[in-house]
C-alpha positions in Angstrom: 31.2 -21.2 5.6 32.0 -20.3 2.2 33.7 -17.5 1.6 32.9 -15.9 4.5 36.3 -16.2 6.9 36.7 -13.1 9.5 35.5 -13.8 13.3 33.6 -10.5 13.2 31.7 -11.9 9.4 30.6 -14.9 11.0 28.9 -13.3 14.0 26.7 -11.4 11.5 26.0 -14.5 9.1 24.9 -15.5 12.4 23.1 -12.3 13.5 21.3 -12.6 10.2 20.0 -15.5 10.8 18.4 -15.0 13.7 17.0 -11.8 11.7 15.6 -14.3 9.2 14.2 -16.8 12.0 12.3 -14.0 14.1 10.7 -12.6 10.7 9.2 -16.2 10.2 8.5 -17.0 13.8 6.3 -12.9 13.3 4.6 -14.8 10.0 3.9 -17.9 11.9 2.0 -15.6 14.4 0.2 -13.6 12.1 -1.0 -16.8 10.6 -2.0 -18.4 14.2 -3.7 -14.5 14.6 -5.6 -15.0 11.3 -6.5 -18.6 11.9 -8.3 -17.5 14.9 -10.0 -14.7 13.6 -11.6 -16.7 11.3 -12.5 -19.1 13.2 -14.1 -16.1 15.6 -12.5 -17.3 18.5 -11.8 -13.5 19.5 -10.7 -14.2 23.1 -7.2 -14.7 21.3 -7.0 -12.2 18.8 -5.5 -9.3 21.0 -3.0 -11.9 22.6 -2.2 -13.1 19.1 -2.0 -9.6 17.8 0.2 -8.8 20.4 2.9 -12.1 19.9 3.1 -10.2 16.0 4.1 -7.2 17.1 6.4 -8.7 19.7 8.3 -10.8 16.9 8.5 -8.1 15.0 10.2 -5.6 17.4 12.7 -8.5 18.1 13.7 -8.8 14.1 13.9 -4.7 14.9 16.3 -5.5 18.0 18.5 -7.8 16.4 18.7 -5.9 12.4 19.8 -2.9 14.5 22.9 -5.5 16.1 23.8 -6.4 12.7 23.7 -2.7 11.5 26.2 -1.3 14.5 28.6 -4.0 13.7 28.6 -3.5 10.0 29.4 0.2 10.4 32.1 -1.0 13.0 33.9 -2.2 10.1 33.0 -5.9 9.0 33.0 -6.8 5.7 34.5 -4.6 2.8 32.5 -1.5 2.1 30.6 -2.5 -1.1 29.3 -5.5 -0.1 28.6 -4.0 3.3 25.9 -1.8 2.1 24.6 -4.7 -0.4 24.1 -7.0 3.2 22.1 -3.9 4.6 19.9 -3.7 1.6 18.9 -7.0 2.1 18.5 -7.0 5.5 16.7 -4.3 5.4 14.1 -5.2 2.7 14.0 -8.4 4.5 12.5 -7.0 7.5 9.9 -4.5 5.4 8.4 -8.4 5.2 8.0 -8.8 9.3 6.6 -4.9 9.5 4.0 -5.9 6.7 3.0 -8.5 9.0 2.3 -6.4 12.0 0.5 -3.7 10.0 -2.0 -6.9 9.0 -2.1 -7.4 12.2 -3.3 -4.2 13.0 -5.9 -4.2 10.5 -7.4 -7.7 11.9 -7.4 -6.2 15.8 -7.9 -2.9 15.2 -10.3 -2.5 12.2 -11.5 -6.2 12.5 -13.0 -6.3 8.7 -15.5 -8.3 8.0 -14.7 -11.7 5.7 -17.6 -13.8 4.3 -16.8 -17.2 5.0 -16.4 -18.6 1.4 -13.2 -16.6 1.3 -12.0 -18.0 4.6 -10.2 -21.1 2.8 -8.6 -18.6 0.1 -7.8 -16.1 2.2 -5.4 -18.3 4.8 -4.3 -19.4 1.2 -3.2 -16.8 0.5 -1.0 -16.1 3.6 0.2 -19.4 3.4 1.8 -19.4 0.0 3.4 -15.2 1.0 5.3 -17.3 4.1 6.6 -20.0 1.6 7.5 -17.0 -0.8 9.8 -15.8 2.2 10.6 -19.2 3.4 12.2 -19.5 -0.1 13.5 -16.1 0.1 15.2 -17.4 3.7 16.9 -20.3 2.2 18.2 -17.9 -0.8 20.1 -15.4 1.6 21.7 -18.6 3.6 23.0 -19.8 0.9 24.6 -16.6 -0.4 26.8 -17.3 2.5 27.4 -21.2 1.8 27.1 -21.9 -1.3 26.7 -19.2 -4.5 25.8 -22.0 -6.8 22.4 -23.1 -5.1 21.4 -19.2 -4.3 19.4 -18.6 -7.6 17.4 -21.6 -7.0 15.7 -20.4 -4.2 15.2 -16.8 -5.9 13.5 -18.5 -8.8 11.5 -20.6 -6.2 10.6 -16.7 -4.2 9.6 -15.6 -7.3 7.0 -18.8 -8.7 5.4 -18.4 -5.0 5.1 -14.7 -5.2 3.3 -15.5 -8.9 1.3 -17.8 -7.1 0.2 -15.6 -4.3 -0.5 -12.6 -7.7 -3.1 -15.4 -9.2 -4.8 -15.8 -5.5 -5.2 -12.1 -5.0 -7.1 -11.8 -8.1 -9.1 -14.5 -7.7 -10.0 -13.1 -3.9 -10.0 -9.6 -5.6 -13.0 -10.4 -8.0 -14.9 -12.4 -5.9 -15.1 -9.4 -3.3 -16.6 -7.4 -5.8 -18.8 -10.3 -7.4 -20.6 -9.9 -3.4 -23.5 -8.7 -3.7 -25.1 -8.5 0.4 -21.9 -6.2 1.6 -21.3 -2.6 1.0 -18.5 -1.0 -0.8 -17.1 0.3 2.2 -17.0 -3.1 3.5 -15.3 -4.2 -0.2 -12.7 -1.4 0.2 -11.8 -3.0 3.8 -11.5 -6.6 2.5 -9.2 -5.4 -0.5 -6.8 -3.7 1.9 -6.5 -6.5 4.2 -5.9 -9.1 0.6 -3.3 -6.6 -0.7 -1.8 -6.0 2.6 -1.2 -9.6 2.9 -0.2 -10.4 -0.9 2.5 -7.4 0.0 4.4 -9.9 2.4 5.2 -11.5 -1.1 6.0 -8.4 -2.9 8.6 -8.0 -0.3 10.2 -11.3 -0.2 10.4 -11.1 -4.3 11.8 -7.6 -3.4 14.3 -8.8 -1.5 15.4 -11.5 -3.2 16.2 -9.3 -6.5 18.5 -7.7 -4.4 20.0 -11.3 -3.3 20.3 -12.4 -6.9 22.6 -9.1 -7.5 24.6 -9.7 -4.8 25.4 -13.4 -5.5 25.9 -12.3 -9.0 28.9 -9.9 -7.6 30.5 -12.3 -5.4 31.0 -14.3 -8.7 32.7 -11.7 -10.3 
């Protein structure tokens, strides 16, 4: 794999991911949560609610794994504590997702239905962002050469989801038959969500440093 050789490294390429996979399977659910809660079929929305958090503690579980092996000594020290950066800003994207969540079952905001279609838009493209983002850390591991494709391809999505937020952002405040507490909700829940692809950009700047190390 790379340059990664040591039986101990290649349990935590391994361990990370699985990291990666239950972050997307927690996106996946947040997506089947908003579906649904557009669709007002609210006899799911607490179960849904619930299989986000549940994802998300598991990405929890198995980051802390990869941490106590790290400090058990895998890897040389400097890039040990560049693998934990990423790891860690990888899973800031997964608790995003669960605080979303919170605000759809908890506060359950009210969304006119002409932004339904750009709303689930907009989560769509923030899970490519980190889909992209996924495929950039796995190849920091197998091949350096194809790792800033993927950043460049985090970054265009993350772009993307920018332009949708505004658009979403200014038709909110075009409405005129809600109030402006009901405004202030909506623009939480549209920046909450555009965050997921804050993060994955966040995290895969501190990819793109990394791989430009290991070719030094």
């Amino acid at each position: 794999m790379g340059w990664i050789v040591g039986k101990k490294e290649l349990e935590i390429v391994n361990l990370v991911g699985e990291h990666l996979e239950k972050i997307g399977e927690t996106l996946l659910s947040l997506k089947n949560l908003l579906d649904a809660y557009l669709s007002a079929h609210t006899e799911h929305i607490d179960q849904l609610a619930e299989e986000v958090r549940k994802y998300e503690h598991e990405a929890d579980i198995v980051r802390r794994k990869v941490e106590r092996i790290m400090y058990g000594g895998a890897f040389l020290p400097n890039f040990r504590g560049d693998l934990l950066g990423i790891i860690e800003a990888a899973d800031k994207v997964a608790n995003k997702a669960e605080y979303v969540a919170d605000v759809l079952e908890i506060e359950k905001p009210y969304v006119p239905y002409p932004l339904h279609a750009e709303l689930r838009a907009l989560l769509g493209v923030s899970i490519e962002a980190f889909e992209a983002l996924k495929e950039a850390i796995k190849y920091l591991f197998e091949d350096l050469n194809r790792v800033a494709e993927f950043i460049e391809k985090t970054e265009t999505k993350e772009h993307e989801v920018d332009g949708i937020e505004r658009s979403l952002l200014r038709k909110i405040f075009a409405i005129t038959d809600i109030s402006h507490g009901q405004k202030m909700h909506l623009k939480d829940l549209v920046r909450s969500i555009a965050d997921i692809a804050d993060r994955a950009e966040d995290c895969s700047d501190r990819v793109q440093i990394v791989s430009l190390k290991r070719r030094v």
